[in-house]
C-alpha positions in Angstrom: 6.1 -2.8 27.4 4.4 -3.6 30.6 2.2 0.0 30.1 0.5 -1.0 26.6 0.2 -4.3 27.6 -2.5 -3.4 30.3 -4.1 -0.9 27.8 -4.8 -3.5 25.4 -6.5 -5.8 28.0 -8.1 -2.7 29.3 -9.4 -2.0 25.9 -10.1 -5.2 24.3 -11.6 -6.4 27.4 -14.6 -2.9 26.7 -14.5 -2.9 23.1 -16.8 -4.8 21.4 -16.3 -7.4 18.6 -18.2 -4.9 15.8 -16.2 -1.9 17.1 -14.3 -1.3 14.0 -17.1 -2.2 11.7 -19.2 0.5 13.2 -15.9 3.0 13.3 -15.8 1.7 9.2 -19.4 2.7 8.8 -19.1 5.9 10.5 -16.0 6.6 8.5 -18.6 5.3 4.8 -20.6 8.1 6.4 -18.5 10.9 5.7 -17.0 9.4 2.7 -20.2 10.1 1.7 -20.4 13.7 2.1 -18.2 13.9 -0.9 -19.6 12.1 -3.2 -20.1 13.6 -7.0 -22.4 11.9 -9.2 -21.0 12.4 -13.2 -21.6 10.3 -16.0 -21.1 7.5 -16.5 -20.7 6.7 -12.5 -19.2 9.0 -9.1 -16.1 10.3 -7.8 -14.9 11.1 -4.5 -13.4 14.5 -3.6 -10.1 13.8 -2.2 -10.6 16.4 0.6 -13.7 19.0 1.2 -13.4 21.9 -1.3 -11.6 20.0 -4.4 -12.4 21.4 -7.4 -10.4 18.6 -9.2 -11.1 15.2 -10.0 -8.7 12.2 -8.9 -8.9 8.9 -9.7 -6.0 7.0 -8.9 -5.6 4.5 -6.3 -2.9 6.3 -3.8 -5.3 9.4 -2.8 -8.0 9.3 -5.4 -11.5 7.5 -5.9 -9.7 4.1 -6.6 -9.6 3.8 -3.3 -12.6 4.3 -2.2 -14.2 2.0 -4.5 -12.3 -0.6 -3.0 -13.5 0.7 0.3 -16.8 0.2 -0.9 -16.2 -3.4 -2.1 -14.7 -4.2 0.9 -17.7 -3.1 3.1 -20.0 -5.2 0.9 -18.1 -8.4 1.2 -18.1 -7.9 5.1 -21.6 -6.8 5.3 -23.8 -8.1 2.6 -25.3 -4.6 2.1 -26.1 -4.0 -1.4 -26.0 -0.3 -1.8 -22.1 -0.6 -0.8 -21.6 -2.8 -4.0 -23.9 -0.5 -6.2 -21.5 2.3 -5.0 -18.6 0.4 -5.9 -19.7 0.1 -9.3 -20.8 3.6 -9.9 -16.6 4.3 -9.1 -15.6 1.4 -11.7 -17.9 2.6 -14.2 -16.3 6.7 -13.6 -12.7 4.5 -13.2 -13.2 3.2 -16.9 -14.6 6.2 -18.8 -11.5 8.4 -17.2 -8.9 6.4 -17.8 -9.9 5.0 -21.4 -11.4 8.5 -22.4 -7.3 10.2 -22.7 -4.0 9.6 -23.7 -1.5 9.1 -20.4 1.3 10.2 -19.4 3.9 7.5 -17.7 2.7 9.4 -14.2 -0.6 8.0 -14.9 0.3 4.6 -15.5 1.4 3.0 -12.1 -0.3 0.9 -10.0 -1.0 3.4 -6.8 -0.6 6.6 -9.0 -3.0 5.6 -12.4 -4.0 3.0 -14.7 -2.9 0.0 -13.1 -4.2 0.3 -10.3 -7.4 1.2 -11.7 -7.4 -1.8 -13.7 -6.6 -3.4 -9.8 -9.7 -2.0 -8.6 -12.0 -3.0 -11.6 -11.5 -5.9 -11.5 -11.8 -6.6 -8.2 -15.7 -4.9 -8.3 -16.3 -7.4 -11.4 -15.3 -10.3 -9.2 -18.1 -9.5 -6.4 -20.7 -8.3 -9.2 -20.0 -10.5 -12.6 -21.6 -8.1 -14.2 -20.2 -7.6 -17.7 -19.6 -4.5 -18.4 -17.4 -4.0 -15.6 -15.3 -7.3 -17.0 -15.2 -5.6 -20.8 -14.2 -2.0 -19.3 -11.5 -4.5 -17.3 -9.9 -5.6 -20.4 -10.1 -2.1 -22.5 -7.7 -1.1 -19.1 -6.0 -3.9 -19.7 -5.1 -3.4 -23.5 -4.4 0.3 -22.8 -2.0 -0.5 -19.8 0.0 -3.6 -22.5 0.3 -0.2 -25.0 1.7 1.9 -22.2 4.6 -0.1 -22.1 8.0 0.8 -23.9 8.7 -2.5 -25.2 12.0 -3.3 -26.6 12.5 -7.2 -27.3 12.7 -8.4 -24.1 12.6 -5.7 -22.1 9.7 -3.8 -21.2 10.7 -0.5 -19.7 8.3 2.2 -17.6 9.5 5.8 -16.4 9.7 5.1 -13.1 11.1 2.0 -11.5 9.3 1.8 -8.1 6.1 0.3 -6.3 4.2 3.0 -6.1 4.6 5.2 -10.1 6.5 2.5 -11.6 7.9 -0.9 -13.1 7.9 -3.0 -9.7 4.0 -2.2 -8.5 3.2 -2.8 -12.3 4.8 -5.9 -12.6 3.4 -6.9 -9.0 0.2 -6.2 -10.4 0.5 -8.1 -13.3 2.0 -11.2 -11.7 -1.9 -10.8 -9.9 -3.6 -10.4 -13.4 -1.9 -13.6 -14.0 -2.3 -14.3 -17.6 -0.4 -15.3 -20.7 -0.1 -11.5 -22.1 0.4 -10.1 -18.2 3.0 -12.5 -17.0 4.6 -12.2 -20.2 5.2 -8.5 -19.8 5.7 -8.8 -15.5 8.8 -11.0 -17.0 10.0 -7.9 -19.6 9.5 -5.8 -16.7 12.4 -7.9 -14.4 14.4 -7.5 -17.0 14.8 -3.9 -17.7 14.9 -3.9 -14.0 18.1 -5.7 -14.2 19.6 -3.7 -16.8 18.7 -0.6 -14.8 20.4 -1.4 -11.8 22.8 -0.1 -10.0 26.0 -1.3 -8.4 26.0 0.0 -5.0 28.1 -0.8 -1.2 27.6 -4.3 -0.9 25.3 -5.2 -3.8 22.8 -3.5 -5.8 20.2 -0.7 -5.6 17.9 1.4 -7.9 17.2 4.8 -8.1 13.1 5.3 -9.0 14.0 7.5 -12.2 16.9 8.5 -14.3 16.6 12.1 -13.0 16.8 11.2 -9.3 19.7 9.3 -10.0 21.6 12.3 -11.5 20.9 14.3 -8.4 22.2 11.6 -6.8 18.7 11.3 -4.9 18.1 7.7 -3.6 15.6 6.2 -1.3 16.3 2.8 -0.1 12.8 1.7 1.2 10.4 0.1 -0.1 7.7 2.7 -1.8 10.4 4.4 -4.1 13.5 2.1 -3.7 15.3 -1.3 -3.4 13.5 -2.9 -0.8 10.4 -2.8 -3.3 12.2 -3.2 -6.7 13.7 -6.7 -5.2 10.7 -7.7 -3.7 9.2 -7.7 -7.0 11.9 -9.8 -8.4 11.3 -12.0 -5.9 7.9 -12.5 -6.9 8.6 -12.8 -10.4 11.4 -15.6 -9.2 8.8 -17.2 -7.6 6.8 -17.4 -10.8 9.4 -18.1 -13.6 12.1 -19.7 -11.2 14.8 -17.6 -13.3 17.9 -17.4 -11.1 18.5 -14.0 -12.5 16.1 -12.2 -10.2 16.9 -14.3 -7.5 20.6 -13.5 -7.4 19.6 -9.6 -7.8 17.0 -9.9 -5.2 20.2 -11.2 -2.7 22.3 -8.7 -4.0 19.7 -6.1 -3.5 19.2 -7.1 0.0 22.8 -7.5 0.8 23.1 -3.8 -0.4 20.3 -3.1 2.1 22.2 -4.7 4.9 25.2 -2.1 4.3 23.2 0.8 5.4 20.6 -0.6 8.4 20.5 1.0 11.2 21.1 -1.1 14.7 17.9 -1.4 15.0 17.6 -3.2 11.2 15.3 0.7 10.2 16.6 2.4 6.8 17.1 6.0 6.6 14.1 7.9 4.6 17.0 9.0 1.4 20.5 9.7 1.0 20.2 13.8 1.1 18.8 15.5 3.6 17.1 12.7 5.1 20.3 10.4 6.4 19.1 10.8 9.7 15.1 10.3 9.6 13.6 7.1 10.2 10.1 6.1 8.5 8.2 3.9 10.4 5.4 2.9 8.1 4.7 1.5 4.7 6.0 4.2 2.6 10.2 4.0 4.1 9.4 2.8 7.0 10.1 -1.0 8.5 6.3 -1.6 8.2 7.0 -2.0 4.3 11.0 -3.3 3.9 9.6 -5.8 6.3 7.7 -7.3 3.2 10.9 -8.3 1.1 12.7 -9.6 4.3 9.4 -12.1 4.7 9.8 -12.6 1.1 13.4 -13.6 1.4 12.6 -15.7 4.0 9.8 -17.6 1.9 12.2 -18.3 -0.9 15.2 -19.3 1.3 13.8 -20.5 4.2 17.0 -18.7 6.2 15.2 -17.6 9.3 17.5 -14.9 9.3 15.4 -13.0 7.8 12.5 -13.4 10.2 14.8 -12.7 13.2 15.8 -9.0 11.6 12.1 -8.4 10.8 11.4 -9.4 14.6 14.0 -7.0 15.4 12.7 -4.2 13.6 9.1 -4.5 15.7 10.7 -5.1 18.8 12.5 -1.3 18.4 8.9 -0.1 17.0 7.3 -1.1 20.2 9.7 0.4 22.5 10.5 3.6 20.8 7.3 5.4 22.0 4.7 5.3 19.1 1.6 6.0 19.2 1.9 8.9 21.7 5.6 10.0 21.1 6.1 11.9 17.8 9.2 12.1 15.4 10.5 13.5 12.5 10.0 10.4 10.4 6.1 9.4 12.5 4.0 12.6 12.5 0.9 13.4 12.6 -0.7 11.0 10.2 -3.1 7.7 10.8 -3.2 6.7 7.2 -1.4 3.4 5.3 1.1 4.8 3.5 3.1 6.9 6.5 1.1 6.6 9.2 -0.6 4.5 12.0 -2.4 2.4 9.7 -0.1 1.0 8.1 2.2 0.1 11.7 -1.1 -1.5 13.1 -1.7 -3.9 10.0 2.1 -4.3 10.1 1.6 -6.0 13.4 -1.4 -7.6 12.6 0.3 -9.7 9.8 3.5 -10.6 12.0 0.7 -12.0 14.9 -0.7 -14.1 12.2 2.7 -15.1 11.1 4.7 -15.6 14.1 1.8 -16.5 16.3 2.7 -14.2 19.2 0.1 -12.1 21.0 2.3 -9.5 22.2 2.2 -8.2 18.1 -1.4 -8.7 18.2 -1.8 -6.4 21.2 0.7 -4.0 19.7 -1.9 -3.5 17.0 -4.7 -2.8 18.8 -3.0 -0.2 21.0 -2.1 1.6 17.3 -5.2 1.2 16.4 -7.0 2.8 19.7 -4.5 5.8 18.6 -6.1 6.2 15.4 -9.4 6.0 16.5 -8.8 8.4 19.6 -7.3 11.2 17.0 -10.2 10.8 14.6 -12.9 13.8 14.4 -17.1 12.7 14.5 -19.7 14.9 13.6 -22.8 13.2 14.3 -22.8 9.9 12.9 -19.6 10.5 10.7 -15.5 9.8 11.5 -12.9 11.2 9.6 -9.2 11.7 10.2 -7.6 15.6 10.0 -3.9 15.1 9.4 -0.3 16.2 8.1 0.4 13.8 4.7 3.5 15.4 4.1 6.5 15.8 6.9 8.0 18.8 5.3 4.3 20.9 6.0 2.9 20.1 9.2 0.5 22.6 9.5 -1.1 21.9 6.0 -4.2 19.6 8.0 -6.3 18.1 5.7 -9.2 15.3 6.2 -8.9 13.1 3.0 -11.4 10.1 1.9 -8.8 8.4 -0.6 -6.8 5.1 0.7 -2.7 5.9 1.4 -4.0 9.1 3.3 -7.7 8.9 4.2 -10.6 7.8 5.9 -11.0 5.0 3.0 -7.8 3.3 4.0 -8.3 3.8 7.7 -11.4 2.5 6.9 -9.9 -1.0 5.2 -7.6 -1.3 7.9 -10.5 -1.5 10.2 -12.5 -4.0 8.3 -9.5 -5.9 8.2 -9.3 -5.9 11.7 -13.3 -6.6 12.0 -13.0 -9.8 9.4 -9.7 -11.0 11.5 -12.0 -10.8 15.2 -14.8 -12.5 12.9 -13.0 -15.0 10.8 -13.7 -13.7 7.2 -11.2 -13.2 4.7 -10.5 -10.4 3.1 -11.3 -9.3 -0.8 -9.1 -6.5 -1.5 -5.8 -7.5 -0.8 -2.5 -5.6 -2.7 0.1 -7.2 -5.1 2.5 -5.7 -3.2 1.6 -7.7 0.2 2.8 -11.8 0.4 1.8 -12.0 4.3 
């Protein structure tokens, strides 16, 4: 504790307050490099060589579009927002130009988040063809739904491909149609679930559930599926999600380590411990803050406090594990630990969170690569390959979401409030 506590006053005390704007710009910079201009707007290679074109929101140009609209609400710079609207424009025309399968559909892998990102470009520019290629989304993602009187089912049943980031999403839409189907959504999510050691639990699809493949955390599991009931109680004030959301959480509680982490799965992972957004405490955290907002039980707040206090002392950044490799991005990485602690400083007012943040964040800069005026981030995305490196410009694993976590920080040192925050995020 004592040796990252004199780092941080070391490096706060020589960094100065438009560090991680310029690290943001210099980040833009490469981000550049692989831009492809085609009709009707541009797309991002996800790493140097694609041949293919991605658009979604988890590794594709979704991301950097709100990277783009992020960078022109904190600067001012108009080029930023004419390059976020050359990505809608490409977002609209791929999405609505094609049939989609339900891998296309959710809000970090396809349309939804797409329609996410859209809109959020249309509310910094008004112009209106971004708000008309908004609602053509918007009608495709209402057809995408398999509707079945009051139930509204989706493939998958998770945050990131499925029915709880959709619903999360459309609880943010906020309208008659989208809260009408966020509501459908709960439901199915009821029928679907599972009873399980202490409460309740989802698998994300029917196939992982007949391998008897579960994932507890938050991405792909019950941590995320609740949290969205939770939400959606907050909205309707229907007990029904409520009383699952407990029972989904008193599940949870079952299987926490001592520490209050959550094993990665139930196969071969029992003993790995995420530590980021993905199945890490950095995203479970979210529906224990959430509980604690609809119950006011500071029991909650006392097992996230927990969970940091064995995420500051367990060795990160410097010390490796099998569950926090090499990766600086959001979803699995660095990133998403430093925002983590970030959001509990503004919460819980402690500094020691705050400085726990910056220390993460020195890490990612320190492992980052320049070439002349540009930063990007070679990495591992996947624990299973660790010697498939890759630098990648998209949000969850890239130099666009490195890049919002470092605005974020900039606007928090400045006092601006952020644009592009997620459905998924209450803090």
């Amino acid at each position: 504790m004592v040796r990252y506590l004199f780092l941080v006053v070391f490096l706060v005390g020589t960094t100065s307050a438009l560090a991680q704007l310029e690290q943001a710009l210099a980040a833009e910079r490469w981000i550049r490099t692989q831009r492809v201009e085609q009709a009707p707007g541009v797309y991002w290679r996800v790493y140097p060589g694609d041949s293919g074109i991605t658009t979604n929101l988890y590794s594709g140009s979704a991301g950097v579009v709100l990277f783009y609209a992020e960078l022109f609400h904190t600067t001012r710079n108009p080029d930023f927002l004419r390059e976020a609207e050359a990505g809608a424009r490409f977002l609209i025309h791929h999405y609505s130009s094609r049939a989609l399968t339900q891998d296309e559909v959710g809000f970090y892998t396809g349309l939804a988040g797409a329609c996410f990102t859209v809109k959020k470009v249309y509310d910094l520019s008004r112009k209106s063809e971004l708000l008309a290629g908004y609602q053509k989304l918007m009608r495709q993602l209402f057809a995408s739904a398999r509707v079945r009187n009051k139930l509204a089912g989706w493939q998958y049943t998770d945050v990131v491909y499925g029915a709880s980031g959709i619903g999360l999403f459309l609880l943010r839409a906020n309208d008659d149609i989208s809260n009408d189907l966020a509501m459908r959504t709960g439901n199915q999510l009821l029928e679907v679930a599972q009873p399980a050691e202490g409460g309740v639990r989802w698998f994300m699809d029917s196939t992982l559930m007949k391998q008897g493949y579960y994932m507890p955390n938050f991405s792909h599991g019950t941590a995320g599926n609740g949290y969205f009931l939770l939400r959606l109680y907050q909205k309707t004030k229907d007990k029904r999600y409520l009383d699952k959301a407990l029972q989904a959480a008193a599940h949870l509680a079952t299987i926490e380590h001592d520490n209050k982490w959550i094993r990665h799965d139930d196969g071969n992972g029992r003993d790995i411990f995420y530590l980021s957004w993905c199945h890490g405490p950095a995203g479970t955290a979210r529906f224990y803050y959430e509980l604690f907002r609809v119950t006011q039980d500071s029991a909650w707040v006392k097992r996230i406090e927990q969970a940091a206090q064995a995420l500051m002392t367990c060795g990160i950044p410097g010390q490796q594990s099998p569950g926090f490799w090499n990766n600086q991005a959001p979803c699995c990485g660095s990133a998403g630990v430093a925002e983590f602690f970030l959001d509990l400083h503004l919460l819980l007012k402690r500094t020691e969170y705050l400085d726990f943040s910056m220390v993460m964040t020195e890490d990612i800069i320190k492992r980052g690569r320049s070439e002349g005026d540009q930063l990007f981030w070679p990495q591992a995305e996947h624990r299973r390959q660790p010697d498939l490196i890759q630098a990648q410009t998209g949000y969850m694993q890239g130099a666009a979401g490195i890049g919002l976590w470092l605005l974020h920080l900039h606007q928090y040192r400045n006092n601006i409030k952020p644009v592009v925050v997620f459905p998924d995020k209450s803090y």
